[in-house]
C-alpha positions as CSV (number, residue, x, y, z in Angstrom):
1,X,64.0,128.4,298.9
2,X,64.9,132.0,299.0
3,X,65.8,131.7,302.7
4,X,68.7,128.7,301.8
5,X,70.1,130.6,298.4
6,X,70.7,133.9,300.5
7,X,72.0,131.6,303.5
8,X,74.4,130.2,301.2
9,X,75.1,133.3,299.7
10,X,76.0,134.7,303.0
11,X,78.1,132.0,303.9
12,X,80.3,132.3,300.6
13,X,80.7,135.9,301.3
14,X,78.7,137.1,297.9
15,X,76.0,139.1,297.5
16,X,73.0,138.5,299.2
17,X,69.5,138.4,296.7
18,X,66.6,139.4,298.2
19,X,64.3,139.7,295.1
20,X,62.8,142.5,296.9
21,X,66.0,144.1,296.8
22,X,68.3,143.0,294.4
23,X,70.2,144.8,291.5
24,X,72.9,144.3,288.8
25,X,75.5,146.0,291.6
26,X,75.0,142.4,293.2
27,X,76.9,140.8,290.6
28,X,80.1,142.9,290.5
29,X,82.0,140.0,291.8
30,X,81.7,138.3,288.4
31,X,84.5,140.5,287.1
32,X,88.2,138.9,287.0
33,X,86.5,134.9,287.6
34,X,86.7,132.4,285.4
35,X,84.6,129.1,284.7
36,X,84.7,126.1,283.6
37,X,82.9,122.5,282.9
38,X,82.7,120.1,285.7
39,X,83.3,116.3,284.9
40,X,79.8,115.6,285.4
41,X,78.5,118.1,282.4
42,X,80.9,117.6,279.7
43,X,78.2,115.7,277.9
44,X,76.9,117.3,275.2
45,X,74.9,116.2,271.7
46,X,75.6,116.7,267.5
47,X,72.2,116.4,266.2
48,X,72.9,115.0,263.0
49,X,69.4,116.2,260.9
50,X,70.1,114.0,257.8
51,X,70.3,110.9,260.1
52,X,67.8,111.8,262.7
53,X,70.7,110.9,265.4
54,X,72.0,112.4,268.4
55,X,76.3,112.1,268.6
56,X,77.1,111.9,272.3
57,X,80.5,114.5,272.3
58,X,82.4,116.1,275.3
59,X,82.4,119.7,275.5
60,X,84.7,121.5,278.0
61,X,84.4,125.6,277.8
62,X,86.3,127.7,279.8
63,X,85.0,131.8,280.6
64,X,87.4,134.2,281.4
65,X,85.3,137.4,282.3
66,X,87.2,140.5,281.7
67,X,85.0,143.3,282.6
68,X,81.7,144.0,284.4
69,X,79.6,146.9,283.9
70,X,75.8,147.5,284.9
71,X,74.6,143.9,284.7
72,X,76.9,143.5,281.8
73,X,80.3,141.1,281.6
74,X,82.4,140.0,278.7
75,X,85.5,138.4,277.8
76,X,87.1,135.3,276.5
77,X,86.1,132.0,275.9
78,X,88.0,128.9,274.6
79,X,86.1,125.5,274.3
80,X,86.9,122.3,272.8
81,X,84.5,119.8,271.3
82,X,85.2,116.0,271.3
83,X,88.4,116.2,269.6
84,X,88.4,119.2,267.7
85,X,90.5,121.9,268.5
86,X,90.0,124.4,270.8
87,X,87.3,127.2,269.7
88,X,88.5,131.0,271.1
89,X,85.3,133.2,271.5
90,X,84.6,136.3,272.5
91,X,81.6,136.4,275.4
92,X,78.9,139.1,276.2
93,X,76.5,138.4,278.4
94,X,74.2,140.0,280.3
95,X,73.1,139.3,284.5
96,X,69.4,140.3,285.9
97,X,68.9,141.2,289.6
98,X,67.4,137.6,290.1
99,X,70.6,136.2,288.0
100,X,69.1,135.1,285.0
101,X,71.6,135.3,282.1
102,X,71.9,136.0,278.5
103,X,75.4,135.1,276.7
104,X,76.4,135.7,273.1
105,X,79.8,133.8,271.5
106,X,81.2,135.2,268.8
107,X,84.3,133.8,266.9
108,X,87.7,135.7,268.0
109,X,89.7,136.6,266.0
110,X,86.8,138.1,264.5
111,X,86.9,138.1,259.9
112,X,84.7,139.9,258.5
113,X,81.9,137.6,257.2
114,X,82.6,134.1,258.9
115,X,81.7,134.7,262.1
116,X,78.4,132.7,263.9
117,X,76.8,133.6,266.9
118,X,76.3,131.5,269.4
119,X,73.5,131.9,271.8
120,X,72.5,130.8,275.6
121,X,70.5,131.5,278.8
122,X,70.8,130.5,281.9
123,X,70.9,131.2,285.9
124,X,72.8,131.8,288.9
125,X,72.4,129.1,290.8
126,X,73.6,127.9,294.4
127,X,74.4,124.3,294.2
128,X,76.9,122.5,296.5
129,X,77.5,125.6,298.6
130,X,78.8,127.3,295.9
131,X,77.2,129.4,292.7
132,X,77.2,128.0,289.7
133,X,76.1,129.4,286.3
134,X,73.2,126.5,285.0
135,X,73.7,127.4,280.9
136,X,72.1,126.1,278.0
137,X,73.7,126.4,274.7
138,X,72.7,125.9,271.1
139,X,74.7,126.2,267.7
140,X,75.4,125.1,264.7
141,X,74.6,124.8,260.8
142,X,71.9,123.4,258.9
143,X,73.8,120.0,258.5
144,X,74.6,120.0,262.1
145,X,73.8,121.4,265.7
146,X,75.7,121.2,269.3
147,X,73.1,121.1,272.2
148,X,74.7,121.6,275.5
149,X,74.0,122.2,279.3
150,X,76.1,122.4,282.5
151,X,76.4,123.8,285.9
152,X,79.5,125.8,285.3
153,X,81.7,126.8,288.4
154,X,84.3,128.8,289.5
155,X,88.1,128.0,289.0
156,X,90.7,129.8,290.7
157,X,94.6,129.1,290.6
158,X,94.9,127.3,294.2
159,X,92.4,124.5,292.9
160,X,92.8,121.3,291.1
161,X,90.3,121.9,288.6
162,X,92.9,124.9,287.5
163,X,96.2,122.5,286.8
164,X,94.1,120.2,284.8
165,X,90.8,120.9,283.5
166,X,88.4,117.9,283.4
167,X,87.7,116.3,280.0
168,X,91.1,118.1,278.5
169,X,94.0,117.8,281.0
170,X,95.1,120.8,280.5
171,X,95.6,123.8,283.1
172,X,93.5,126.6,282.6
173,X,96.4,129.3,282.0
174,X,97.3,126.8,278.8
175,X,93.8,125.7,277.6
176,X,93.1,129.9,277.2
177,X,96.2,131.0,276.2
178,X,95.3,130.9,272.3
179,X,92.1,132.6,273.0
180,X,94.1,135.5,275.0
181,X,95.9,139.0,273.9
182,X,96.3,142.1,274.9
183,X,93.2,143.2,273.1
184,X,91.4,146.5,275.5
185,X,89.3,144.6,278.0
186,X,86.0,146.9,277.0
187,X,83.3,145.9,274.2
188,X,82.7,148.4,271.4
């Protein structure tokens, strides 16, 4: 298995992961991509406590990593449940050598107080010829929580997935743009 991933790897021009010797400098290439929802895992679940009832929803979230320091990335994310409007974000997340990740959402613009945190794990993941993040994601309130998993891949401006994002039909430049300023690029 290790053999195909760094074959693959190799082929795409990334970083190759021996787990002998791997590290966070493998990962650099995160910084300035951004990622998005493909068709096939924009379904996602309410659970509805009260009722005992999963609500099928579509969930399309878009990354736009800003920065990438030392195994560390962060930037902005905009997302758009069912028919909600879209959710801005601001992303943290953290990369292993073996490409496990940890991400943390928090509401942007941030006021004082009314800000959740939303939390998920995932991998790196070579799927298709191509690496993917595989994320899981959990949030919500006691009345109500969103369940959600995807193989998230790469968008860039040459590809059709960039004019028109699936599940929202909207290009990506216009589906982040309320989720975008000129605020510094750096966390803290």
């Amino acid at each position: 298995m290790m053999k195909a991933i760094l074959a693959a790897a190799l082929v795409l021009g990334t970083a190759s992961l021996p787990s002998s010797a791997a590290t966070v400098r493998d990962w650099r290439w995160l910084n300035g991509t951004t990622w998005y929802v493909p068709t096939n895992g924009l379904p996602a679940y309410i659970y509805a406590p009260e009722q005992n009832q999963l609500i099928p929803v579509q969930d399309q979230t878009v990354y736009t990593i800003t920065g990438y320091r030392n195994g560390y990335f962060w930037g902005r994310t905009a997302s758009k449940l069912g028919d909600n409007a879209i959710t801005c974000m601001s992303l943290v997340g953290s990369v292993t050598p073996e490409g496990k990740i940890y991400l943390t959402f928090t509401s942007y613009p941030y006021v004082d107080g009314s800000s959740e945190t939303t939390i998920g794990v995932g991998n790196m993941v070579v799927k298709g010829r191509q690496w993917t993040m595989a994320n899981q994601m959990s949030t919500g309130s006691t009345s109500a929580q969103v369940g959600h998993w995807a193989y998230m891949v790469q968008t860039r401006p040459n590809q059709a997935s960039w004019q028109s994002l699936p599940g929202v039909n909207m290009s990506v430049p216009d589906f982040m743009e309320p989720c975008m300023n000129s605020a510094p690029n750096t966390p803290g």
